[in-house]
N, C-alpha and C positions, 0 to 999 in steps of 0.2 A: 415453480417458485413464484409468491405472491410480489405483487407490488407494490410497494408502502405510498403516504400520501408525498411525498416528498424526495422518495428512491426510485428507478425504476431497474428492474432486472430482464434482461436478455438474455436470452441460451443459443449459443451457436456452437453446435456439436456440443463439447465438453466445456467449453467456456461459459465465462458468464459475465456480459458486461454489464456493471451497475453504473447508475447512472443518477449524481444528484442533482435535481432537479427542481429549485425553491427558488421562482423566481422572485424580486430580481437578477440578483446575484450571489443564489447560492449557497448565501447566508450561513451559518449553524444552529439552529437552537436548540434545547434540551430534546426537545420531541424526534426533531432530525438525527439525533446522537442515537436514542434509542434505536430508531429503525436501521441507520448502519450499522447497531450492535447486533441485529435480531440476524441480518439477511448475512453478515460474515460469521456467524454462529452457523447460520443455515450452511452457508457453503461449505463452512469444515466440516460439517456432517454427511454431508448429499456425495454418494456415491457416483453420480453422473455427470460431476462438475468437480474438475482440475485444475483450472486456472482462474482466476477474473481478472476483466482489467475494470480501472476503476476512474471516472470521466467526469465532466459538470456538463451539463446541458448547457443550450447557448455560447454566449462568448466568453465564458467564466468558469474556470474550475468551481474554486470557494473562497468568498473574499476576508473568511474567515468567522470570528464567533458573531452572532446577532447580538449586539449592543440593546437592543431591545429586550432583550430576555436575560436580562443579568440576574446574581442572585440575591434574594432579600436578607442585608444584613442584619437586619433585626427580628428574623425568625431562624430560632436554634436548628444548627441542622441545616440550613438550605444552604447557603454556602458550599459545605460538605456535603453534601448531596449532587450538587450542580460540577462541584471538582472533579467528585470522581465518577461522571456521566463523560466530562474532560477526557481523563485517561483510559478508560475503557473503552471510548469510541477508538483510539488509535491501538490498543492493547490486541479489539477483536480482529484488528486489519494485520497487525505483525504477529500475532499468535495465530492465526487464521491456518488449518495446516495446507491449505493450498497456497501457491504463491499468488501475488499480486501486484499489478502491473498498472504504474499510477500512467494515463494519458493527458499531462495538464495541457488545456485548449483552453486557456487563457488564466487571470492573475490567479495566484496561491498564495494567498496573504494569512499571516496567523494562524488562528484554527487551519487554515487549508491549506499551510506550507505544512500544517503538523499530518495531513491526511497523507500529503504526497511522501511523507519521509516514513510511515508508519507500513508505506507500498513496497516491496523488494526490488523492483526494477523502475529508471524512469526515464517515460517521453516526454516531450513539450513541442508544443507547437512553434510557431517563429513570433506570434502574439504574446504569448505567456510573460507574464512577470512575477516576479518571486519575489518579496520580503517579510519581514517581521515586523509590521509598524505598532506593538504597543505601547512603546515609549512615545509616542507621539499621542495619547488618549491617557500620556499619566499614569500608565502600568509598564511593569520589566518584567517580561514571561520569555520562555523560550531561547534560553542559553544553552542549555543542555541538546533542544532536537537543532538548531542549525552548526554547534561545532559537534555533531554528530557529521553533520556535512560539509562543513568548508576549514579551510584551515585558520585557526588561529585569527588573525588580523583580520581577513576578511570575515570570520564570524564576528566577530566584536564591533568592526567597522557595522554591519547592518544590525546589529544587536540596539547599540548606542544610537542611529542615525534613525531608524527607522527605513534606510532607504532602500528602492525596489532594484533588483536584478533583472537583467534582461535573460533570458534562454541562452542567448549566444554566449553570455558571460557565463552562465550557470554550465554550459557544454566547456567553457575553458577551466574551468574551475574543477573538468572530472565529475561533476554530480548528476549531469544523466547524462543517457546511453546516446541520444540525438535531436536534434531538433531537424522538424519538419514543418513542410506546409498545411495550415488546417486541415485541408481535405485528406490529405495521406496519415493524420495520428493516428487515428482511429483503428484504417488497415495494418499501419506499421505495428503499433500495438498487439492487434490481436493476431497477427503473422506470428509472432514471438510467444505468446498465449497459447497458440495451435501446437507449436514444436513443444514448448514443456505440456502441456495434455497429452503429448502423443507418448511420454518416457512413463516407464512401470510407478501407478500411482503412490504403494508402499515407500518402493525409492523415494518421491518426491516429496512424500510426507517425512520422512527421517532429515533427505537434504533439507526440506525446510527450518526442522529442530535444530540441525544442526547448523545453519547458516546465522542463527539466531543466537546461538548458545556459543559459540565459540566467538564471537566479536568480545566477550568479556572474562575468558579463559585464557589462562597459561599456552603458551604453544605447544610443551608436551600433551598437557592433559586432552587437549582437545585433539589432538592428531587420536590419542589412544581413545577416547569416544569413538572420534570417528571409525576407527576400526572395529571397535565391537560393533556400531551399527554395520558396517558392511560386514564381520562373520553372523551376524543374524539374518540379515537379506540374501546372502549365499543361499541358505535355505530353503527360500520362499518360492513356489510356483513359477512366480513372474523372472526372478532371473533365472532361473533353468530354461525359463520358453525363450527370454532374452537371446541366451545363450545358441539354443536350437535354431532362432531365425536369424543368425549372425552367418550361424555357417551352412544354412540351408538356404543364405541368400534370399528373404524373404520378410515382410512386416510383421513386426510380433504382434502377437494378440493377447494382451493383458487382463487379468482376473481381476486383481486387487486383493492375492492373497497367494 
C-alpha cells in the first residue's frame, strides 16, 4: 500500500494503521481529502487488510479544515466541488467495508471531529479534545455529525458555543470505548483491530453493511435484513470452517469465501 504525501500507511498483519500526517497540526485540505479517499477505497478493496485504525501524527489528530484552502466563491463550481471532496472524505471511512478504528491522540476539531465520527469504533487519549468551533469563524456546520453523538443539550451546547470537550467528558457522555494514556492508544487500538481481523472477513463485511444501514431503519425491517444476511453466510466456506474449529477446539482459518 503506497503512501500518500500527507497519509501514511502501515500493515501489521491484517491491519492497517493510517496515519495523517500535515504538519502542523494536521490540518485538511482538498488534496488531503483526496488521498484519504484514495487509501479507504484501497482498504475496501485489498484482500489482505481487515481492519484500520486511523490516527494523526504528532500531538494532534486533526484540528480540522485548512482555513487556507477555502473555496473560491466567484468560480462556478468550486464551492461545489470542494463540498463534496467534504463529504466523501468521511462517506469513504463509513462506507469503507472494513471497520475502522478512530485513535484520537490529541484535538478533533471540525473537519476532524467529522473524521473521528465517520470511524466505527473510538479511543482517545487523556490529551484529546473534542469540539465544533465553526461558529466561532462565523460559520454553523456540523449539527447533524455531533447529535449523531451526544445527546440533545450537550450537542447544541457545543454546537452554539464552539466549546472544546475533554476525553474524560466525551467517555461520560458514552461516545468512546476509553480513554488512555498517549503511549497505550495506539496498542489499545490496534489490540481491538487484531480481534475484528481475526473473525471470518465475509461476516465482517455484511456486519459492517449492516451496522450502517440499520441505525436509520425500522426495527422490524432491519432485524429481517439482518437475517437474510446471516441465511446467506450459513452458506459460505468460512462459517462452515467457523463452525469445524469450534468443536475441533482449534483456530479457524478463513478464505474470504
Amino acid at each position: 500500500m503506497m503512501n500518500k504525501k500527507n497519509v501514511r500507511v502501515e500493515l501489521d498483519g491484517m491491519v492497517a494503521l493510517v496515519t495523517l500526517d500535515r504538519p502542523p497540526v494536521n490540518a485538511l485540505d482538498r488534496a488531503t481529502r483526496y488521498e484519504l479517499i484514495e487509501i479507504f477505497d484501497e482498504i475496501s478493496q485489498r484482500d489482505d487488510v481487515r481492519c484500520a485504525v486511523l490516527t494523526g501524527a504528532g500531538k494532534t489528530f486533526c484540528a480540522g479544515a485548512d482555513l487556507k484552502d477555502r473555496p473560491n466563491a466567484d468560480d462556478p463550481g468550486d464551492f461545489l466541488a470542494h463540498n463534496r471532496a467534504i463529504r466523501e472524505t468521511g462517506n469513504a471511512i463509513r462506507e469503507c467495508d472494513k471497520p475502522v478504528i478512530a485513535a484520537v491522540n490529541g484535538v478533533a476539531l471540525g473537519a476532524g471531529l467529522g473524521l473521528m465520527a465517520a470511524c466505527d469504533i473510538y479511543y482517545a487519549s487523556e490529551e484529546a479534545k473534542f469540539g465544533m468551533p465553526e461558529i466561532n469563524v462565523g460559520l454553523a456546520g456540523g449539527a447533524a455529525l455531533i447529535q449523531s453523538m451526544l445527546g440533545r443539550s450537550t450537542a447544541r451546547r457545543m454546537f452554539f458555543t464552539g466549546v472544546r470537550m475533554t476525553a474524560a467528558e466525551m467517555k461520560e457522555n458514552n461516545v468512546i470505548e476509553a480513554v488512555t494514556s498517549a503511549q497505550d492508544l495506539i496498542p489499545t487500538a490496534m489490540a481491538v483491530a487484531q480481534d475484528i481481523a481475526s473473525k471470518a472477513p465475509l461476516a465482517m463485511k455484511f456486519a459492517k453493511q449492516t451496522a450502517n444501514m440499520v441505525e436509520d431503519m425500522p426495527q422490524r425491517d432491519a432485524y429481517r435484513m439482518e437475517q437474510n444476511f446471516t441465511m446467506a453466510l450459513s452458506k459460505t466456506e468460512d462459517a462452515r470452517e467457523a463452525r469445524m474449529a469450534f468443536l475441533e477446539k482449534r483456530e479457524p482459518v478463513f478464505k474470504g469465501r
